[in-house]
N, C-alpha and C positions, 0 to 999 in steps of 0.2 A: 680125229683127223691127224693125219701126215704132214702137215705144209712143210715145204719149203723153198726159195728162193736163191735163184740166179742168172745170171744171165743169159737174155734173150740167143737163140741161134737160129740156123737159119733154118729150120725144118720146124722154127714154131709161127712160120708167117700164117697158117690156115688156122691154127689157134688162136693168135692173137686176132684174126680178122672177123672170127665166131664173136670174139668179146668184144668188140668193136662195136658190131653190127647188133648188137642186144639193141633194143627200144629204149630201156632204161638208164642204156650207158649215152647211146646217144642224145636223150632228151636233156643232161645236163653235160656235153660238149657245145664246143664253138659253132661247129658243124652239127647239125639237126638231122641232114639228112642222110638215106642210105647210100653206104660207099659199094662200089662194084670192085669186085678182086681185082682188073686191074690195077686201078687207082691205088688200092690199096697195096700190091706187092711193091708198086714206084716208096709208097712210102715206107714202109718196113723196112726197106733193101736201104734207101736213104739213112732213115733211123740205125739201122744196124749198121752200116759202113762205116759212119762217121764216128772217130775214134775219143773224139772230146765231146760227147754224150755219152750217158750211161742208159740202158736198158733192161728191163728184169722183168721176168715173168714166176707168177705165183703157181704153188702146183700143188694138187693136194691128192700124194701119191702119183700117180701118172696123169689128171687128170688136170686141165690148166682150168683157173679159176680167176685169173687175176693178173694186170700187171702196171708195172710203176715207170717213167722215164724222166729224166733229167735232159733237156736239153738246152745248151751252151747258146748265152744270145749275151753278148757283149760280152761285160764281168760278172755278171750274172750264169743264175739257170732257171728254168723253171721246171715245175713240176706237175705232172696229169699222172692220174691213178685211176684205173677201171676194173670193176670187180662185177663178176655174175651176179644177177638178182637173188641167185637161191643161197650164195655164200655171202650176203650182208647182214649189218645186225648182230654179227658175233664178234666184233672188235676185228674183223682181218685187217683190216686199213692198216690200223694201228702196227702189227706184226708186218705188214709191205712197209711202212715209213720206217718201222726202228733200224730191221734186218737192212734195206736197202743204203743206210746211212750207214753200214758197218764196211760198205764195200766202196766208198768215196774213200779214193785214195788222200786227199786234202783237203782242207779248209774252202767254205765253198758259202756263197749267197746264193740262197733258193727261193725264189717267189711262186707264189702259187696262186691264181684269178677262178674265183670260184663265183658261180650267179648264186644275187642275194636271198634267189629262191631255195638253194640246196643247202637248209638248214642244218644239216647231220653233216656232210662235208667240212662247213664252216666250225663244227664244235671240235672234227675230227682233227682239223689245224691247230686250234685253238688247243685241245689236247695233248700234243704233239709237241709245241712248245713253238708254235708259230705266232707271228705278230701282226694285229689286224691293221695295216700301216695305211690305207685310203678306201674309199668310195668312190667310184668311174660310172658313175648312171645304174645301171644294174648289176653292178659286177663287184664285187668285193677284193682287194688284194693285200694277200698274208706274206710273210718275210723271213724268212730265219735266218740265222748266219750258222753255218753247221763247224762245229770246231774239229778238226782230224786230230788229235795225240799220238797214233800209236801203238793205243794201247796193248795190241798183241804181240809188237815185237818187245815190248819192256816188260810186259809179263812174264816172256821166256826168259828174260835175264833174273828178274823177280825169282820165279820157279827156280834158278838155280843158287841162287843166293838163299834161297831157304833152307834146299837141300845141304848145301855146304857145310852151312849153321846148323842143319840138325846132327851132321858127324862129327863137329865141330862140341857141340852141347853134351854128345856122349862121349869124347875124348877129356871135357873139363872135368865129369865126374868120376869118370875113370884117376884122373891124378887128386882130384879131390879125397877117394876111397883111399888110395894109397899115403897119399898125405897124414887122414887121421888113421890110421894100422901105423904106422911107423912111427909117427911123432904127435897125438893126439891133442896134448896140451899149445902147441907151438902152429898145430892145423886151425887148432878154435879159434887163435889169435886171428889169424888169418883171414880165417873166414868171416868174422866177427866186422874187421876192415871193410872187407867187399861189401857185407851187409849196409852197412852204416856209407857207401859210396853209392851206391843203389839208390835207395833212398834219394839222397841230398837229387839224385840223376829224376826220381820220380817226381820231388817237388819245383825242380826247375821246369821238368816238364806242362807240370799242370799250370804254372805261370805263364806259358808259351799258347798254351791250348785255351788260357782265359783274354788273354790278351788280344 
């Protein structure tokens, strides 16, 4: 399989409405029963317009299978996930929660209300790193607090601080070469220092890293 994931547009409202309308998706939504494409273009178009929700559909190759949404209710969000019957059971969920959490621009509370009968949803949370925080009559509800960092814009700077360091690591050995050619007794001294600063640098370390 091909997956991959992003956001919803507007030419996947007859997709998203396929997976909607599956028997299986609906038997564990709020709504039970079959939605008419009206109805359902009011809600997509809703869904998609509104710029503080996120929406994402799963696709494996050109082929949609799945999709995820966050929707903004107070300080909160919550979250509903629907996947076709014939792509369950292979961990997709799992690959919709992680990927869709890479595209929250911020720090974010996500609740998610799963019925106490949808055993495999409820371990999928629970998997996921979600918190089983009440019981509502038949309804289960999970919690997370999702933390943003960054991480891809510090990794560019990372990336280049490595780089640096590495023409950096060849310009010390280069005068290091030169060093012992020229003055070989007066380089070992030398050397000899950095060695023994090193060190003292690795045992501080490991006292930082036990602590």
């Amino acid at each position: 399989m091909k997956l991959t994931l992003s956001k919803v547009k507007k030419n996947d409202c007859k997709n998203i409405f396929k997976i909607r309308n599956e028997k299986s998706v609906r038997l564990n939504s709020k709504n039970t029963s079959y939605i008419n494409f009206n109805d359902h273009k009011k809600w997509f178009y809703k869904s998609y317009n509104l710029r503080k929700n996120y929406f994402f559909i799963c696709k494996n190759k050109n082929n949609s299978i799945g999709y995820i949404r966050y929707v903004k209710n107070s300080f909160y969000f919550t979250i509903s996930i629907a996947i076709k019957k014939t792509y369950r059971n292979i961990g997709l969920s799992n690959f919709i929660i992680k990927e869709s959490e890479n595209f929250l621009p911020k720090s974010k509370l996500v609740i998610s209300e799963v019925k106490n009968s949808n055993k495999k949803s409820i371990n999928m949370f629970l998997n996921n790193g979600y918190v089983n925080v009440a019981k509502i009559k038949k309804i289960s509800i999970f919690a997370k607090f999702i933390i943003r960092e960054n991480f891809k814009s510090r990794k560019k700077i990372i990336d280049k601080i490595k780089k640096i360091r590495s023409k950096n690591n060849v310009n010390w050995m280069n005068i290091l070469e030169i060093a012992f050619k020229k003055s070989p007794v007066e380089a070992a001294k030398i050397f000899k220092n950095i060695n023994k600063t090193d060190n003292q640098i690795v045992k501080f370390s490991k006292k930082l890293s036990s602590s």
